[in-house]
N, C-alpha and C positions, 0 to 999 in steps of 0.2 A: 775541628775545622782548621783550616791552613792559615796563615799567615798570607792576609792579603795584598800589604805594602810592597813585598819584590814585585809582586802582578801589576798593580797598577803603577810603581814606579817603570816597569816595563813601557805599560800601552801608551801613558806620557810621556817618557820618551822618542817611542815611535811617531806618538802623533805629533809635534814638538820637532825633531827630526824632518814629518813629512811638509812641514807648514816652511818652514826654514828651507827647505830641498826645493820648496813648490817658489819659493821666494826669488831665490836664488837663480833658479833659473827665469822666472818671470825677467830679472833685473839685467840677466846677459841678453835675452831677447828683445828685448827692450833697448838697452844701448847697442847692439848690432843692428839694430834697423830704424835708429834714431827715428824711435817711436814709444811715444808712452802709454800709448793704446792697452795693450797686453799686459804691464805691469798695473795699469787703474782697473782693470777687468779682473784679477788676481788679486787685488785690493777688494774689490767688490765684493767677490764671491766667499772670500777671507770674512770678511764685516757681517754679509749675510748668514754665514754658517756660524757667527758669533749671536745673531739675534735670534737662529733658530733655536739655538742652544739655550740658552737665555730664556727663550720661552717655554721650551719644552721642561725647563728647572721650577720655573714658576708655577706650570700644571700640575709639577708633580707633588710640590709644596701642597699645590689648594686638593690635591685628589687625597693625597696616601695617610694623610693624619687621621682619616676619618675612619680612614677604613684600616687604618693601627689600632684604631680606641674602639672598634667595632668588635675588631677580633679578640682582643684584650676581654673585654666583655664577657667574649662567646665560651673562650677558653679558659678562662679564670678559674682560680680554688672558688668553690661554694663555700662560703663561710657558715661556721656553727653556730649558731645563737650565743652570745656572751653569758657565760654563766657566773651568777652572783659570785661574788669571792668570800658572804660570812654565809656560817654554818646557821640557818633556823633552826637545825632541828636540836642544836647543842646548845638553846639558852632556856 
């Protein structure tokens, strides 16, 4: 399997980039129409996609361990019965 740190250094940066791009311009629109309208709305919607986020980490916390230690389970070595370490029949 690949080397997944360039990949997701990638997509954080893109999203990172698009949050700062969406900023940015929120802040020129906002001081050219001596309005803060637009930048508290881009504030909002920033904050809101932080709680989404947030929640859907939390889901995933309470869903995925169970159903790790399920499969774990399912898929597992059978173990053999422990077999005695002394010899009976050599005393």
């Amino acid at each position: 399997m690949e080397n997944p740190r360039p990949i997701n250094r990638c997509f954080n940066g893109l999203f990172i980039g698009l949050v700062l791009g969406l900023m940015l311009v929120l802040m020129l629109v906002a001081t050219l129409n001596h309005d803060s309208q637009p930048l508290l709305w881009g504030l909002a919607v920033l904050v809101l996609l932080v709680l989404v986020c947030g929640v859907a980490a939390l889901i995933n916390l309470v869903i995925f361990p169970p159903i790790f230690r399920l499969l774990a389970r399912l898929t597992g070595r059978h173990r053999a019965p422990h077999s005695d370490s002394r010899d009976d029949h050599a005393a």
